[in-house]
VOPATI-768174 format. One line per field, with one value per residue: residue in one letter; y, x negated, z negated of N, C-alpha, C in turn; residue number from 0. Coordinates in nm, 2 decimals. Atoms other than C-alpha are relative to their C-alpha. Layout:
N
aa	c(A ...)
n_py	c(Y ...)
n_px	c(X ...)
n_pz	c(Z ...)
ca_py	c(Y ...)
ca_px	c(X ...)
ca_pz	c(Z ...)
c_py	c(Y ...)
c_px	c(X ...)
c_pz	c(Z ...)
i	c(NUM ...)
This chain:
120
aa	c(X X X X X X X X X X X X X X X X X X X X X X X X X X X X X X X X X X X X X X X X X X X X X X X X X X X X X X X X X X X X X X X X X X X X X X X X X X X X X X X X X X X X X X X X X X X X X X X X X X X X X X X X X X X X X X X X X X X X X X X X)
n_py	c(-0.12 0.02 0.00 -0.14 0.04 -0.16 -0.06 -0.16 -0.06 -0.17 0.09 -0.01 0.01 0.14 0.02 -0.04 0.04 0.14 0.01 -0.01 0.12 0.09 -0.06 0.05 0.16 0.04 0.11 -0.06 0.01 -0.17 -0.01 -0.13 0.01 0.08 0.10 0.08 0.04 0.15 0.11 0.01 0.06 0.13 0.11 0.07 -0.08 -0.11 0.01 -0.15 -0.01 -0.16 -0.06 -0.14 0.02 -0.02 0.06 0.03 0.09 0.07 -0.09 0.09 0.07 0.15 0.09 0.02 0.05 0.18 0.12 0.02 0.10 0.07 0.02 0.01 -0.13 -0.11 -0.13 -0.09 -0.15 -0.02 -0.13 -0.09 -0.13 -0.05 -0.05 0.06 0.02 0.05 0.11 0.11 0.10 0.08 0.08 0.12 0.09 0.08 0.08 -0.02 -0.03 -0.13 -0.07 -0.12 -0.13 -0.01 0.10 0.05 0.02 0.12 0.03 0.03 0.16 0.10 0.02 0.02 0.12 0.11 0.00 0.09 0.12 0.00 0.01 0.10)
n_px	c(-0.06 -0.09 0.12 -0.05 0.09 -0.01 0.14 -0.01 0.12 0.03 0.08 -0.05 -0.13 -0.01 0.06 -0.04 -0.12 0.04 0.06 -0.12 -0.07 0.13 0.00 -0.17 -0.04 -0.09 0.07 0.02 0.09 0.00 -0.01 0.01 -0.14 -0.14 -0.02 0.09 -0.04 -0.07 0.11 0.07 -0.12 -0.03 0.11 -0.05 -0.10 0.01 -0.15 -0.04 0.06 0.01 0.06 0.02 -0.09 0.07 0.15 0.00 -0.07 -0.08 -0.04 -0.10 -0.10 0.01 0.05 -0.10 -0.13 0.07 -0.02 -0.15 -0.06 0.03 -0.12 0.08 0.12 0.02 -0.06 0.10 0.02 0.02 0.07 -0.04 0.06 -0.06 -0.12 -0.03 -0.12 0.02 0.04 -0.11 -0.04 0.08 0.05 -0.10 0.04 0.16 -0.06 0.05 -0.07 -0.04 0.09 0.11 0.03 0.18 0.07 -0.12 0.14 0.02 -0.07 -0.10 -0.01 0.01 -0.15 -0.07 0.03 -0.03 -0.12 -0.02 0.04 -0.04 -0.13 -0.01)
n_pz	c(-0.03 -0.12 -0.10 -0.06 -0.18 -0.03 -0.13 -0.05 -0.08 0.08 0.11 0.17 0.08 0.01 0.11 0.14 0.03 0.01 0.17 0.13 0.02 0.06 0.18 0.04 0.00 -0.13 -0.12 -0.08 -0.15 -0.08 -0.15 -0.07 -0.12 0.04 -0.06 0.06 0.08 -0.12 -0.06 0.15 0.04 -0.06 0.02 0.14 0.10 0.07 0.09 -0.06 -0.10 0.01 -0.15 0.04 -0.09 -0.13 -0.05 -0.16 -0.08 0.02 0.09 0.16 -0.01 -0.10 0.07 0.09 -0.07 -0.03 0.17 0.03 -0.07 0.04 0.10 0.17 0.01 0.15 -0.03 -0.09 0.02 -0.11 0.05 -0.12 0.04 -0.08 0.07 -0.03 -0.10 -0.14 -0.02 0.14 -0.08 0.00 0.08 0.04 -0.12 0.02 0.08 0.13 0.15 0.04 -0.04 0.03 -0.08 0.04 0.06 0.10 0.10 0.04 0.05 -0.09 -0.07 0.09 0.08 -0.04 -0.03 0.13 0.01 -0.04 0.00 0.11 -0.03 -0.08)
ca_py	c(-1.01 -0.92 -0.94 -0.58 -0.55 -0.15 0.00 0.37 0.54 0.84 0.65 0.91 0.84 0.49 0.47 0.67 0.44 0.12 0.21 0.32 0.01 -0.20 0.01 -0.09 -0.47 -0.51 -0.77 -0.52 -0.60 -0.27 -0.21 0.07 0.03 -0.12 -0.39 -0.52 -0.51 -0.75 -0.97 -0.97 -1.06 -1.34 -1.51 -1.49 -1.41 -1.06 -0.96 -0.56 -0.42 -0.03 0.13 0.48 0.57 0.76 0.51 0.41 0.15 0.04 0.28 0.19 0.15 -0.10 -0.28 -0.27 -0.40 -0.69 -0.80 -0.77 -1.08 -1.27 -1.38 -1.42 -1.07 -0.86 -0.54 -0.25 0.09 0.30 0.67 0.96 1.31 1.37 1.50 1.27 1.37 1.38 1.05 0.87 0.66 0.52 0.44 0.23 0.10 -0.03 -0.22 -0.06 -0.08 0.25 0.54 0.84 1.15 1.25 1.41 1.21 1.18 0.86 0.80 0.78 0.55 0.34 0.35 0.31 -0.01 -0.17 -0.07 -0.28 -0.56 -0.57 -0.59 -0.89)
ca_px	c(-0.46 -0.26 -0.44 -0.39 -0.48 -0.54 -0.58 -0.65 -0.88 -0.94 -1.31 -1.28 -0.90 -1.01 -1.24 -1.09 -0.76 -0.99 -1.15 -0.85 -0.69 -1.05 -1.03 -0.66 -0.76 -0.63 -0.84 -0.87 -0.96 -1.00 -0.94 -0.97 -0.65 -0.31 -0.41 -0.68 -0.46 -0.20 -0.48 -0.59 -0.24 -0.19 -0.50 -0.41 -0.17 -0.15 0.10 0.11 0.04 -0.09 -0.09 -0.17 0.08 -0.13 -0.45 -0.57 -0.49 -0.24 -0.04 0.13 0.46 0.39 0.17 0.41 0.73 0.50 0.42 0.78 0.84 0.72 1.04 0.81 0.59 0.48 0.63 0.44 0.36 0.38 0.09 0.19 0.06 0.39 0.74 0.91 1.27 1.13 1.01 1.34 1.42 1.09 0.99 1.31 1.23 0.92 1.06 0.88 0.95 0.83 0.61 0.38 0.37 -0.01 -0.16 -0.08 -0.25 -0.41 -0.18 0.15 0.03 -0.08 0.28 0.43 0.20 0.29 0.66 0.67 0.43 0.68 0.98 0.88)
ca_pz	c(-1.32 -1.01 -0.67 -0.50 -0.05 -0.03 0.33 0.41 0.63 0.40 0.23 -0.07 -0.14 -0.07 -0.31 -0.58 -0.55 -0.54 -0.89 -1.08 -0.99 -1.08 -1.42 -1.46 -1.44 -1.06 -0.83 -0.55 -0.14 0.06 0.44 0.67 0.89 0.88 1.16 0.92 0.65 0.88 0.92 0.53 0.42 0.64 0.52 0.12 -0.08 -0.25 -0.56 -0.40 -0.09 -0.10 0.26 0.32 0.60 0.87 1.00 1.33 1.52 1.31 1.07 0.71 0.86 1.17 0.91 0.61 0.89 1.03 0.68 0.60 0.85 0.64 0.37 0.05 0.16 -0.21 -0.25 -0.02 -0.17 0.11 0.04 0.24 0.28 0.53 0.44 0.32 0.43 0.81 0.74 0.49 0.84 0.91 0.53 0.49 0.85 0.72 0.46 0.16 -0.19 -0.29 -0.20 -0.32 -0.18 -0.17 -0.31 -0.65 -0.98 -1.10 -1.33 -1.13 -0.91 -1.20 -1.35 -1.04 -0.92 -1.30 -1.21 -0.89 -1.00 -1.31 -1.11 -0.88)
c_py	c(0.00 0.04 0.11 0.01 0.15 0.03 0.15 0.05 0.09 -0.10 0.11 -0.05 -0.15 -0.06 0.00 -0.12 -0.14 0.02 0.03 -0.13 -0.13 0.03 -0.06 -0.12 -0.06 -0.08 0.07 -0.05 0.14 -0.02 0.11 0.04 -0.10 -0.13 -0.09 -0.09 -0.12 -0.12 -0.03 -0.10 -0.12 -0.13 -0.05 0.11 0.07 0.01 0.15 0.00 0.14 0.07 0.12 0.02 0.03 -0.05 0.01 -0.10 -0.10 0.06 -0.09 -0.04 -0.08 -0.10 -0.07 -0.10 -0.12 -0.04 -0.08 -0.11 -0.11 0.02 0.05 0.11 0.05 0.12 0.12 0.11 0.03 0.17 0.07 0.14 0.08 0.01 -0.11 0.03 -0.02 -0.14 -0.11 -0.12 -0.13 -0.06 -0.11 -0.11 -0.08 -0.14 0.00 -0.02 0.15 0.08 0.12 0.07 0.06 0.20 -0.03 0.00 -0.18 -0.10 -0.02 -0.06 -0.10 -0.06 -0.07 -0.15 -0.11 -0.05 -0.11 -0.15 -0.07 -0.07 -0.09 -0.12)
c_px	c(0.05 -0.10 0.09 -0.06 0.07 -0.03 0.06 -0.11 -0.10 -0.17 0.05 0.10 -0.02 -0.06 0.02 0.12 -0.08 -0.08 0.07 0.06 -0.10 0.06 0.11 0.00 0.01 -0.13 0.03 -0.04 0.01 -0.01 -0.07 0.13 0.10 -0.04 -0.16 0.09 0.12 -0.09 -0.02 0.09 0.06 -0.11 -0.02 0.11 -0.01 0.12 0.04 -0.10 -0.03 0.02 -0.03 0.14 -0.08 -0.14 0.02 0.00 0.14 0.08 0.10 0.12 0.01 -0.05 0.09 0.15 -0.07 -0.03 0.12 0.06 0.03 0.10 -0.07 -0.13 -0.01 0.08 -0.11 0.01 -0.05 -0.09 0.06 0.00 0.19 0.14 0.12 0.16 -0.02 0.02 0.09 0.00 -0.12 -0.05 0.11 0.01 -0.09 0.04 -0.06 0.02 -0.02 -0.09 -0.01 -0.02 -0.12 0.03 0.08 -0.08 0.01 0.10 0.13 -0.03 -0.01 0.13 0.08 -0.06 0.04 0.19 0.02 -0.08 0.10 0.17 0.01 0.11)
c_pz	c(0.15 0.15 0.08 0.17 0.01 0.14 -0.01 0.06 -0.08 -0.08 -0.15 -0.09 -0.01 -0.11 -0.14 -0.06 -0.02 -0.16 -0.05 0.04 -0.04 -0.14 -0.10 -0.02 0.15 0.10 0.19 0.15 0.03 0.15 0.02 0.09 0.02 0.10 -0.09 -0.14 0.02 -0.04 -0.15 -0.07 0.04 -0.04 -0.16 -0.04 -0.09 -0.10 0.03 0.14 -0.03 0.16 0.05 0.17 0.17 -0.02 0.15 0.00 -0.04 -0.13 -0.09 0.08 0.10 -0.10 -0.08 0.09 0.03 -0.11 -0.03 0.07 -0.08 -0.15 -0.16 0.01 -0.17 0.07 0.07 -0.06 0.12 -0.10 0.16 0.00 0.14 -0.11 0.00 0.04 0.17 0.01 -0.05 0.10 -0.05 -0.13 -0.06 0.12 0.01 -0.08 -0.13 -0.15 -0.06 0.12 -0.11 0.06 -0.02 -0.01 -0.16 -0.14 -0.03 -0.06 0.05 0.08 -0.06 -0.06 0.12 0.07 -0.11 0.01 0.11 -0.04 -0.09 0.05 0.08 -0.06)
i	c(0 1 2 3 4 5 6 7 8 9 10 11 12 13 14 15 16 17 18 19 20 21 22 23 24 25 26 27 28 29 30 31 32 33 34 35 36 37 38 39 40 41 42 43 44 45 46 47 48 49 50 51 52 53 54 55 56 57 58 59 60 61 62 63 64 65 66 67 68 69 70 71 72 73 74 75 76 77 78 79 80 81 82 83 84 85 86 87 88 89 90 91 92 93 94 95 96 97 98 99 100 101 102 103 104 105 106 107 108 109 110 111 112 113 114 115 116 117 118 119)
């Protein structure tokens, strides 16, 4: 099954989103912050990236852009409790494939992680 590299600060949403995607099958790591998840991704190779958008020291979209350097990056679900027309620049500046406007139910992120692993 597909190896998934989740970061988000939030521990409940972290958790909740790290067992629906166990349940789902998905080979899960878990972070806490976009400069761990940097760091994660550089040391194996993931088939999705999750990121939540607002962490510390290193937020989904600096994380998700420095991934993106890398030619052969996975696709990045970007989570995001902000609006996304404020934000249309920055999540196309990131280099995301999709995103989720929080909050979300289970199931839509399930569909929508099957949709990008599906579409690699």
């Amino acid at each position: 099954m597909a190896d998934i590299l989740l970061a988000d600060d939030e521990e409940e949403l972290l958790e909740l989103v790290r067992f629906s995607l166990d349940a789902a099958g998905y080979n899960v790591t878990a972070v806490k912050n976009g400069k761990l998840a940097l760091e994660e991704s550089q040391k194996k190779r993931f088939d999705l990236i999750v990121l939540d958008v607002m962490m510390p020291i290193m937020d989904g979209y600096h994380a998700a852009a420095e991934i993106n350097q890398d030619p052969n990056s996975p696709p990045i679900l970007l989570l995001t409790s902000r609006d996304f027309d404020q934000d249309q620049a920055a999540i196309k500046g990131s280099g995301a494939s999709a995103f989720l406007s929080k909050p979300f139910e289970v199931s839509e992120l399930l569909e929508t992680v099957r949709g990008l692993l599906n579409a690699k």
